[in-house]
C-alpha positions in Angstrom: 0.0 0.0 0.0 1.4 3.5 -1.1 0.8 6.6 0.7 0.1 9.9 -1.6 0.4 13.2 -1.7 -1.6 15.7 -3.9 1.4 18.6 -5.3 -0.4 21.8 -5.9 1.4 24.6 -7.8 0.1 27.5 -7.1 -3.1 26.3 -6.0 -3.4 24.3 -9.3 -3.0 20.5 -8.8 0.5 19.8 -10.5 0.6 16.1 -10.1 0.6 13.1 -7.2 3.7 12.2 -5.2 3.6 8.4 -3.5 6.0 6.4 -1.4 5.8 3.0 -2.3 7.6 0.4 -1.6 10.2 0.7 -4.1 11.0 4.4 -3.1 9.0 7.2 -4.9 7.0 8.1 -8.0 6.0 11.7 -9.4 4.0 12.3 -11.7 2.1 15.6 -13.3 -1.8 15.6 -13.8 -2.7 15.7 -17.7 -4.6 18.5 -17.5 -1.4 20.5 -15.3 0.8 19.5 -18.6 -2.1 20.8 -21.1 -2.7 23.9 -19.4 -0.9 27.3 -20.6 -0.1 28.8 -17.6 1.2 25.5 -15.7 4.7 25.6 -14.7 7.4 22.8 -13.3 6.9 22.4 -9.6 11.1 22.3 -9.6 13.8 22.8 -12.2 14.6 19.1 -11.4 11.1 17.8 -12.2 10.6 19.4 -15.8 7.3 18.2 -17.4 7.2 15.5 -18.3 4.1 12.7 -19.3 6.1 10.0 -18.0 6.4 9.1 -14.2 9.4 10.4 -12.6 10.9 7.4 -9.9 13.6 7.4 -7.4 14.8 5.1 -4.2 15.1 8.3 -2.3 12.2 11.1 -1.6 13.2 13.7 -4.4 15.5 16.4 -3.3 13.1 19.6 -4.3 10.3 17.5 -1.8 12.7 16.4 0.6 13.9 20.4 1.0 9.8 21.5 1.9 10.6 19.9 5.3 11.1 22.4 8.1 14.3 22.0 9.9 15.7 22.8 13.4 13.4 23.8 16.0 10.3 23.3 13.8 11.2 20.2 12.6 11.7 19.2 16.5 8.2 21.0 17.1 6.6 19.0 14.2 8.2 15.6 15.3 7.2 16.2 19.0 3.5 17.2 18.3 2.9 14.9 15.8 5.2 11.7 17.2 6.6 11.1 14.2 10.3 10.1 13.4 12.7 12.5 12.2 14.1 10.0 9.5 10.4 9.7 8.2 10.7 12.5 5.4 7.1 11.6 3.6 5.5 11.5 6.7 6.8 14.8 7.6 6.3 16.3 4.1 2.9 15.5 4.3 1.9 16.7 7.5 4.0 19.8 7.4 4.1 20.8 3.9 0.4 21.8 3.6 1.0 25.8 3.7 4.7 26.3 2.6 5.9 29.9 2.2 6.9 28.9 -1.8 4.7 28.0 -4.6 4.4 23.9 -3.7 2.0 22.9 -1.0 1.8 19.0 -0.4 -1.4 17.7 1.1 -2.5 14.4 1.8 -4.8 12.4 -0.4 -7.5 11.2 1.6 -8.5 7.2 1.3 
């Protein structure tokens, strides 16, 4: 079972992130890639129809995470392991101070 995460670009859904148990999968929603105004959520990820797949939680995603003390103030409220980046993305990534927000897809 995968979790998933719902990558909105400027309020626009971009495309689905998932850990899996192979590592991670990206990919952008057809109708992000077809509109004129969408952009790349990260130089790293340009668009792209085919699904983008790594062992390791992408660095662009993996560099959302809050560090120092509000990392420790997520992990502490939460209860959630430091070393448990998708986790944290998702519950701390759902009102970054960038373009990308991350929110959980629900079941």
């Amino acid at each position: 079972m995968s979790k998933k995460g719902l990558v909105y670009f400027q309020d626009m859904l971009a495309g689905v992130l998932s850990e899996t148990d192979e590592g991670y999968q990206f990919s952008y929603q057809v109708d992000y890639l077809e509109n004129k105004n969408a952009r790349p959520v990260s130089l790293t990820l340009p668009f792209s129809s085919q699904k983008y797949e790594s062992k390791v939680l992408f660095a662009f995603f993996d560099g959302l995470i809050p560090e120092g003390w509000l990392l420790d103030l997520a992990t502490t409220h939460w209860k959630v392991k430091s070393n448990d980046r998708f986790e944290l993305l998702l519950l701390t990534c759902r009102d970054t101070i960038g373009s990308v927000t991350v929110i959980p897809e629900k079941d």
